[in-house]
C-alpha positions in Angstrom: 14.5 44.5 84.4 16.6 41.1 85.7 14.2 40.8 88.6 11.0 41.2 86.1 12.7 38.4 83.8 13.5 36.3 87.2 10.0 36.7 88.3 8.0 36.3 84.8 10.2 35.9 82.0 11.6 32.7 82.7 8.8 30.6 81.5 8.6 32.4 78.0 12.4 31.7 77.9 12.1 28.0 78.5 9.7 28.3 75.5 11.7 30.0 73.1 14.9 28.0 73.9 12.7 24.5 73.5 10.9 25.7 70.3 14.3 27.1 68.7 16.2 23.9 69.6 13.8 21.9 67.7 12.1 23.7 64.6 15.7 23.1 62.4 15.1 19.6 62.4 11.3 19.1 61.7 11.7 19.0 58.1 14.2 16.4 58.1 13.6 12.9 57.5 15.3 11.1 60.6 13.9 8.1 60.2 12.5 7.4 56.4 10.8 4.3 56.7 9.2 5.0 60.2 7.8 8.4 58.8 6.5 6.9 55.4 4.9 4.4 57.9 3.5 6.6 60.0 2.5 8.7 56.9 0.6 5.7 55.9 -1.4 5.5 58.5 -2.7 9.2 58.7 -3.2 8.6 55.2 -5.8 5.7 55.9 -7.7 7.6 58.7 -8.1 10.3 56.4 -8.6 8.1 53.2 -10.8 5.4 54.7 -12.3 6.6 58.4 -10.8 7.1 62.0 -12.7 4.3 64.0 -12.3 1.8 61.1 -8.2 2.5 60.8 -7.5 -1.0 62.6 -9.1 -3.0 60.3 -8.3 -1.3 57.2 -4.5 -0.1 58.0 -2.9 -3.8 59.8 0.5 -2.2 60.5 -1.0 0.2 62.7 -0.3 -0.8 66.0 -0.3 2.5 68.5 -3.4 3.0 70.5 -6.4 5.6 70.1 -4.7 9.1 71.2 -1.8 9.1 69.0 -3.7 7.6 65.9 -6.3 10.2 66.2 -3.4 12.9 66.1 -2.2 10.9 63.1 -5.1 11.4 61.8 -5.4 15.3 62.4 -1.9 15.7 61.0 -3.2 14.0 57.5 -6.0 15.9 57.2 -3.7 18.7 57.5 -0.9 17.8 54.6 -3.4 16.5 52.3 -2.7 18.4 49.2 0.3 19.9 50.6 4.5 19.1 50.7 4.1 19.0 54.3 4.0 16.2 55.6 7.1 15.1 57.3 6.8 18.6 59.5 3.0 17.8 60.2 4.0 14.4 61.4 6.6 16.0 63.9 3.6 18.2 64.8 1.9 16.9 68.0 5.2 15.0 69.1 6.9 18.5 69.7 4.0 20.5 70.7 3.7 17.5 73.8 7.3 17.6 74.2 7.5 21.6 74.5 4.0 20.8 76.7 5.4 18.3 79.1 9.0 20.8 79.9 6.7 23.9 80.6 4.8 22.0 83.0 7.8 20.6 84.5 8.6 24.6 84.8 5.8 25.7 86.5 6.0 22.5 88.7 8.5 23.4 89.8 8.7 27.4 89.8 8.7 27.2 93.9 12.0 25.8 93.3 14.3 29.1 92.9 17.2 27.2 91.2 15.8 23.8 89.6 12.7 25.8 88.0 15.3 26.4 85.6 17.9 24.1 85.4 15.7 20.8 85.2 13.5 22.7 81.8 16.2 24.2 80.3 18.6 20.4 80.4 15.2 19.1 79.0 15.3 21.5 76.2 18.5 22.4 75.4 19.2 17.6 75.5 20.6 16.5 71.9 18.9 12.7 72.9 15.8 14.1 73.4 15.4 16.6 70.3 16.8 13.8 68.1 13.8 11.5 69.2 11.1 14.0 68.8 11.6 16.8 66.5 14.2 14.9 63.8 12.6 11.5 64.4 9.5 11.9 65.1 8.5 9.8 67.5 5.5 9.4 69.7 7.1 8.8 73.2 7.2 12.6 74.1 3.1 12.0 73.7 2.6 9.4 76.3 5.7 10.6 78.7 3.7 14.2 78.8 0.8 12.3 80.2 2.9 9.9 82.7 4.6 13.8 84.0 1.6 14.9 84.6 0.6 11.7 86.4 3.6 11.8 88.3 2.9 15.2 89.2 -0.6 15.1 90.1 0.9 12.4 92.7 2.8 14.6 94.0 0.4 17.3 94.6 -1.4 14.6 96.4 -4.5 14.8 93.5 -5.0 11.1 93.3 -8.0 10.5 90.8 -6.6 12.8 88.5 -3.6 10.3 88.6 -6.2 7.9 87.0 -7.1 10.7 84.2 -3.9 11.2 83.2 -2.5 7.9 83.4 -5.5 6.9 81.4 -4.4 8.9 78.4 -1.1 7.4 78.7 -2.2 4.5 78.4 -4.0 4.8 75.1 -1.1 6.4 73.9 1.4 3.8 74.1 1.3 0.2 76.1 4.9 0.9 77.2 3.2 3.4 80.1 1.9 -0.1 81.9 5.6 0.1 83.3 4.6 2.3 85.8 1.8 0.3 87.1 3.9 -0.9 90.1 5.0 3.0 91.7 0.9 4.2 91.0 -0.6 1.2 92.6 2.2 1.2 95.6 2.1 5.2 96.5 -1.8 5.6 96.3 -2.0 3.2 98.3 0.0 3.6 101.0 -0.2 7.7 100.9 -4.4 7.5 100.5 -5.4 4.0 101.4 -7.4 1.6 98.8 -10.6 3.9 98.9 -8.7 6.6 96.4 -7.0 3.6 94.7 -9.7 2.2 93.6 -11.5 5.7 92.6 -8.7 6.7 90.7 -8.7 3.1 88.8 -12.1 3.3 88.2 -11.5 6.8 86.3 -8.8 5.1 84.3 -11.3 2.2 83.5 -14.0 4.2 82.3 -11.6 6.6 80.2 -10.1 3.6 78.4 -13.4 2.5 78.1 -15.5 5.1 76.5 -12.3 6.0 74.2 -11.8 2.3 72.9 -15.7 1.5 71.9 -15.7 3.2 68.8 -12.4 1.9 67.6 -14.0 -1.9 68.6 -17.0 -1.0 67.2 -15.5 0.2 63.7 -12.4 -2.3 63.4 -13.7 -5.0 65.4 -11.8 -6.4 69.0 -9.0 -8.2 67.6 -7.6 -5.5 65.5 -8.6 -3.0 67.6 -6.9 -4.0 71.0 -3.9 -5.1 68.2 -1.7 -2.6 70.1 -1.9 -4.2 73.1 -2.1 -7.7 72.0 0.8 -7.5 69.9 3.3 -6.6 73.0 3.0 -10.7 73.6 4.3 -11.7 69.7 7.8 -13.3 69.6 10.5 -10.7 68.9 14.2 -10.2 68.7 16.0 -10.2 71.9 16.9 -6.7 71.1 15.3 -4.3 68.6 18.7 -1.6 68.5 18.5 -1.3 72.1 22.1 -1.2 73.8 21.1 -3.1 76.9 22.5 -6.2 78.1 20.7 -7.9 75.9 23.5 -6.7 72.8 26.0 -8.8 75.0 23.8 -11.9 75.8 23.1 -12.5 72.2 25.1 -10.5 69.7 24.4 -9.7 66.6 26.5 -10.4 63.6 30.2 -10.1 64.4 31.2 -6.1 63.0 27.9 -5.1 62.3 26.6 -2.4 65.2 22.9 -3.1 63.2 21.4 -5.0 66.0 18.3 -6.4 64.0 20.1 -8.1 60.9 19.1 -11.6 59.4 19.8 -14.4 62.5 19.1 -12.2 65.2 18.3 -14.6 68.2 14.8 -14.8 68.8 13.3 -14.3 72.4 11.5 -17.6 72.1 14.8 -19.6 71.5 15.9 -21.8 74.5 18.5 -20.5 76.9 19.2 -23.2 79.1 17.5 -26.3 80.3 13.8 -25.2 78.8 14.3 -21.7 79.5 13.9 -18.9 76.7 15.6 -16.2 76.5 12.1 -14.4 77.2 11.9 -16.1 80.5 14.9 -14.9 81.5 14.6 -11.3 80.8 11.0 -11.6 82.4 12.7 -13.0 85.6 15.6 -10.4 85.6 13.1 -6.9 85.1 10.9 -8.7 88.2 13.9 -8.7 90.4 14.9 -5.4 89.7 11.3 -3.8 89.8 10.8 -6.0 93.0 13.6 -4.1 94.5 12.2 -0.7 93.2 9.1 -1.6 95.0 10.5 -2.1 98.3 12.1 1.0 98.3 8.7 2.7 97.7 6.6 0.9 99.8 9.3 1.7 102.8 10.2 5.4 101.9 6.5 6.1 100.3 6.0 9.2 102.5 9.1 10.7 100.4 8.4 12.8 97.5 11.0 10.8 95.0 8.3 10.3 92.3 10.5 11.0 89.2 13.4 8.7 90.8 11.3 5.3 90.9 9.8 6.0 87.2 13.1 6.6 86.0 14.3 3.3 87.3 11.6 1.4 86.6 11.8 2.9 82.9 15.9 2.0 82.8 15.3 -1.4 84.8 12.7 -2.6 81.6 15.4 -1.4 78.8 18.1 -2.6 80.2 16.4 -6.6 81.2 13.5 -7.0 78.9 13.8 -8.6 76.3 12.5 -7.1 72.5 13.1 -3.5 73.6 13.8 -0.8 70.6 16.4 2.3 71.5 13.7 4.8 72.2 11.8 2.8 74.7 14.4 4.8 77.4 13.6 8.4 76.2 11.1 8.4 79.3 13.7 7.4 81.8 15.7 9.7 80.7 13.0 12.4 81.2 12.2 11.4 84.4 15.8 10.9 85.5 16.4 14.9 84.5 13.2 16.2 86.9 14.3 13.6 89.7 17.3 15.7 90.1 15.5 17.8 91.6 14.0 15.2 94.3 17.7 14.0 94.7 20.9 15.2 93.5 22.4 11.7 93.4 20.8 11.1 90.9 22.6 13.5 88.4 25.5 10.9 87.6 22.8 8.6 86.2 20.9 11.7 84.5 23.7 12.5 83.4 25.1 8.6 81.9 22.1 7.9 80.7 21.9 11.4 78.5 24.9 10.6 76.9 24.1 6.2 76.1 20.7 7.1 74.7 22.4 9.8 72.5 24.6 7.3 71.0 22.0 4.7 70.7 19.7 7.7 68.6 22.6 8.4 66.7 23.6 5.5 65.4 19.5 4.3 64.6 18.8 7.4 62.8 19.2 7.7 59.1 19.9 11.2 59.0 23.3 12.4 60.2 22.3 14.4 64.0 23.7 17.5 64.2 23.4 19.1 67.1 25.0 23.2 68.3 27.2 22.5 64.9 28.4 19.2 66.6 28.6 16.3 64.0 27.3 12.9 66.3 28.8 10.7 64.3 32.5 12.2 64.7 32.3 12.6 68.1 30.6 9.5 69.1 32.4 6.7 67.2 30.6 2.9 66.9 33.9 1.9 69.1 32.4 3.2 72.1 29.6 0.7 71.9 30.5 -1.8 74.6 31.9 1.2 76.6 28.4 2.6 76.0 26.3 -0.5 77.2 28.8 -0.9 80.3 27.7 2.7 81.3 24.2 1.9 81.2 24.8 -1.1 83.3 26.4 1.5 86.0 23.7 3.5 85.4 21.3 0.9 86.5 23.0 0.0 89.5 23.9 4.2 90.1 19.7 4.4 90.3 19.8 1.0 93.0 22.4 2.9 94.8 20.5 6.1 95.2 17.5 4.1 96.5 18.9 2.8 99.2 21.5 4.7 100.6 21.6 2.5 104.0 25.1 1.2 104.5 23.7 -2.6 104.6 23.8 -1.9 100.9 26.7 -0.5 100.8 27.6 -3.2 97.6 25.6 -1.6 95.2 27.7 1.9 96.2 30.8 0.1 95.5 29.6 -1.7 92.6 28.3 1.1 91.1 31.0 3.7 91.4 33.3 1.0 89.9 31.6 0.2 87.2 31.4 3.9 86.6 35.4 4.4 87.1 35.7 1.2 84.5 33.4 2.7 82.0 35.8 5.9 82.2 38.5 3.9 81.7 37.1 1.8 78.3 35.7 5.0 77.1 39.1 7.4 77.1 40.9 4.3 75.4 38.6 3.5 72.7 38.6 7.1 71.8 42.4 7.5 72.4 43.6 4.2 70.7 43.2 4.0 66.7 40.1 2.0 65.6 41.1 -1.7 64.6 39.2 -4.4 63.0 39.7 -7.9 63.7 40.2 -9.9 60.1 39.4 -13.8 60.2 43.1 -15.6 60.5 43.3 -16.8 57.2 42.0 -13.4 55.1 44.2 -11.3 53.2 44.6 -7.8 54.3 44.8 -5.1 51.6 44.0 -1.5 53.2 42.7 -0.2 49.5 41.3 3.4 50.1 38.5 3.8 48.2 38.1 8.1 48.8 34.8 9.4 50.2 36.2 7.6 53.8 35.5 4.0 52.5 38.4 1.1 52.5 38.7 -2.2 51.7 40.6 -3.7 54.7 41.2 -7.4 53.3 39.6 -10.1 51.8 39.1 -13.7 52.2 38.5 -16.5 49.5 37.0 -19.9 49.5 36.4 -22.2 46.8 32.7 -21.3 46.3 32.8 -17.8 47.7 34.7 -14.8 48.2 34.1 -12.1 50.9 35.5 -8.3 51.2 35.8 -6.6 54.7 34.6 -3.1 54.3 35.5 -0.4 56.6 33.3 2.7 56.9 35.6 5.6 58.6 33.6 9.0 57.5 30.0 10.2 55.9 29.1 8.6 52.9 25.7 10.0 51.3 23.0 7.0 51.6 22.4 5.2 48.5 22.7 2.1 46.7 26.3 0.9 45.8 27.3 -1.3 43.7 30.9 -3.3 43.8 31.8 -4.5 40.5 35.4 -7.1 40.2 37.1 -7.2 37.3 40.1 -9.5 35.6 42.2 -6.6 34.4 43.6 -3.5 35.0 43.6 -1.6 31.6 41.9 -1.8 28.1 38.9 -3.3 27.9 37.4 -4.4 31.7 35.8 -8.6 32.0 33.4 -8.5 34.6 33.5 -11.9 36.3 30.0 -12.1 35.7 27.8 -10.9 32.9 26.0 -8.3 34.7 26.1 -5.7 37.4 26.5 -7.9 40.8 22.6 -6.2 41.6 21.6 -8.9 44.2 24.7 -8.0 46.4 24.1 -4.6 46.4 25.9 -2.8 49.3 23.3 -0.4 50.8 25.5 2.2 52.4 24.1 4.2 55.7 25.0 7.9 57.2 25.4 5.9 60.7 27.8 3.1 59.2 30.6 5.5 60.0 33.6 3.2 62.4 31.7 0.2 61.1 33.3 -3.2 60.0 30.9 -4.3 56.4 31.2 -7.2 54.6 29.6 -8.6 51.3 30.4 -12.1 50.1 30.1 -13.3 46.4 29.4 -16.7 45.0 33.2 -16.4 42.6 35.2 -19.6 42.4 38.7 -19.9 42.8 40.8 -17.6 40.7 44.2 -17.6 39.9 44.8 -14.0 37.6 44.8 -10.6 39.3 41.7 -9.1 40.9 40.2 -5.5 40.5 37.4 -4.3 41.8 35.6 -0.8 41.3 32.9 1.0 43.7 30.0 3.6 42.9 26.4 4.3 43.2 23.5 3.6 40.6 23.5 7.0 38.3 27.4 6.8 39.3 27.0 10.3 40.5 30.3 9.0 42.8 32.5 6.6 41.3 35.7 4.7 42.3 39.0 3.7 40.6 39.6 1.0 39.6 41.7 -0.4 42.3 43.6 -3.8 42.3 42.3 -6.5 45.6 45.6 -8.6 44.6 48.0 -8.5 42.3 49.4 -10.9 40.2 51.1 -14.2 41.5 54.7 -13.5 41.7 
């Protein structure tokens, strides 16, 4: 019986762990505003016409593939309560797709024909993307695998099929332009380069000319176009980018009102877009030199994955999820070289936290709360071991001892990030007050406390700290000139406009909210609840009276 499951049973295995690792989540909400905009979308398809959805839908901006199984999945929930599974639906059938292939890829492989699927299926960063999210990179990183291994079964024009379908899935596949162009052309000369480009040409082609035809160029090559548009430095990625231009001081948010544009000069005339451009060439310049050298080498997996980390880590305008396919493709290379499983293994645990903290639902994963055992202090310890990461993946590259640097640098960055990461989680959490506020340390219940305030003659500002779950609503903060009897509200209605909106993934976090109150001399009170004021506060004293 063990030899029979050895020899057939391990691939219905792999199955059953992947599917029963993600079905508990696909009813969840991860995200709510992605989903209701994704739910839009299928809605229009279905509503006003597939080819025509460009035109008549202007936020959608993913290419043909994924819109048509947006589509599908509308047609599906019409009528129905549904739709938050359905729209999980074709993101977990590719992800489930994509490990089983990886399986029997790699079923020659006595021992990595199950670790490699089984770390793919059993990953918390990787579920919580796909099946509680529901995002579409699983989609166009099953087509890039099967790219990748097409390559490496020597098969080069059905390279250009497959990459083809990537890239009318999502434009972030062009980053793998560089390793395709580089290994088919050096392992089969430009004869099957060009065949297999032509394939991809004429795929892209003959999918596309109904969506220009029924929504018209502009708004049909929108997904494309739009990769161009002035962003945000960072979109919630934890890249360098989070230290080269901050966002607020104590907010881990990394999208709030005055995030630096990528457009904005750096120095001497250049942006901050130029830059980033300049840094992801080196790096993918350096990844390329290591292919075109070792090309004979079967290290497929290990080039995507860095070219994947090298663009989130230097580009500019990248969002969190835009490393869930170097994180795939760091897994399988593994398997090409064992080196690689610090970085694997790094970059499993920084993309969690990144997922964790964007999410809106609280990710649970094996009955282990996220939030609790990832805290927002980690953050810089986070981003300092995806920098080592990085320069783990240069190391394994080139192994010669002329770059024996990037060995050092790398391992001691590593042994740093170690270090930063045992005392953030060892040390009690601390939040920096401006010099001249007033701490107070009011508890509030429910893991919510007012740490101090600070008071200006036009305005007066309370420092929030967020140290456990709060359920996501609307609260309201409401400050008061007595204690007892009848409660005077400094203003004459609920302060509405300065609403706190309170979030699952706030938890370690440093709020503030600032009101327009002048100078007051009398005591201060302030109370705390949501809008039924189903959960409701004391009313607790700011400051007391003047002595």
């Amino acid at each position: 019986m063990r030899n029979q499951l050895l020899t057939k049973g391990w691939l219905p295995l792999i199955l059953t762990v992947t599917l029963l690792m993600r079905l508990p989540y696909v009813t969840t909400a991860g995200h709510s505003y992605d989903l209701r905009e994704l739910g839009s979308w299928g809605e229009g398809i279905v509503q006003q016409g597939l080819f025509s959805v460009y035109y008549n839908v202007p936020g959608a901006n993913y290419p043909p593939v994924y819109v048509v199984m947006l589509g599908v999945a509308a047609s599906l929930w019409q009528n129905t309560a549904y739709m938050t599974p359905l729209l999980k639906l074709f993101p977990v059938l590719c992800e489930t797709l994509m490990i089983l292939a990886i399986a029997v890829w790699l079923s020659p492989e006595k021992r990595w024909r199950w670790i490699v699927p089984l770390c793919l299926a059993l990953n918390p960063d990787i579920i919580a993307t796909t099946a509680l999210w529901g995002q579409a990179e699983s989609v166009m990183t099953l087509f890039l695998v099967l790219a990748l291994i097409a390559l490496n079964r020597d098969k080069p024009l059905l390279v250009g099929v497959f990459y083809a379908l990537a890239l009318l899935t999502k434009f972030q596949s062009v980053v793998l332009v560089p390793l395709l162009v580089i290994l088919m052309f050096r392992r089969y000369g430009w004869r099957a380069l060009l065949a297999s480009a032509v394939i991809c040409f004429l795929i892209m082609v003959a999918v596309m000319l109904p969506f220009i035809n029924g929504s018209g160029w502009d708004a049909a090559m929108r997904h494309y176009i739009s990769a161009w548009y002035p962003q945000p430095t960072t979109l919630n990625a934890f890249n360098v980018w989070y230290w080269i231009t901050p966002p607020i001081v104590g907010d881990l948010w990394s999208t709030p009102a005055g995030s630096v544009m990528e457009t904005q000069p750096f120095w001497n005339g250049i942006t901050y877009r130029h830059l980033g451009l300049a840094m992801v060439s080196l790096y993918t310049l350096l990844i390329c030199v290591s292919m075109w050298r070792q090309y004979q080498q079967k290290r497929e997996f290990l080039w995507a994955a860095a070219l994947y980390m090298g663009f989130f880590m230097l580009a500019t305008k990248m969002h969190e999820r835009y490393v869930y396919p170097a994180v795939i493709f760091a897994i399988i290379g593994v398997a090409q070289d064992r080196r690689l499983w610090f970085a694997a293994l790094g970059l499993s645990l920084t993309y969690l936290f990144n997922v964790t903290y964007t999410l809106d639902a609280h990710f649970v994963w094996l009955g282990l709360p996220m939030l609790r055992l990832l805290p927002g202090t980690l953050l810089n310890a986070m981003i300092l071991l995806n920098v080592a990461v990085l320069l783990e993946m240069a190391r394994v590259l080139f192994p010669e001892s002329r770059i024996r640097l990037l060995n050092v640098s790398a391992r001691a960055f590593a042994t740093i990030t170690v270090a930063a990461m045992l005392l953030l989680i060892i040390a009690p959490s601390y939040t920096a007050l401006p010099a001249d506020a007033v701490p107070t340390n009011v508890q509030f219940g429910n893991g919510l406390t007012l740490e101090g305030y600070q008071q200006t003659p036009s305005a007066l500002t309370l420092y929030w700290r967020v140290s456990d779950e709060i359920p996501e609503d609307i609260y309201i903060v409401q400050l008061f000139t007595s204690e007892f009897g009848t409660f005077r509200l400094l203003y004459g209605e609920v302060l509405q406009p300065n609403n706190l909106w309170l979030h699952l993934s706030w938890v370690g976090r440093q709020l503030t909210s600032t009101y327009p109150v002048a100078s007051i001399e009398t005591p201060l009170y302030v109370k705390f609840y949501n809008v039924d004021q189903s959960w409701s506060s004391e009313v607790l004293p700011i400051r007391s009276s003047t002595p």
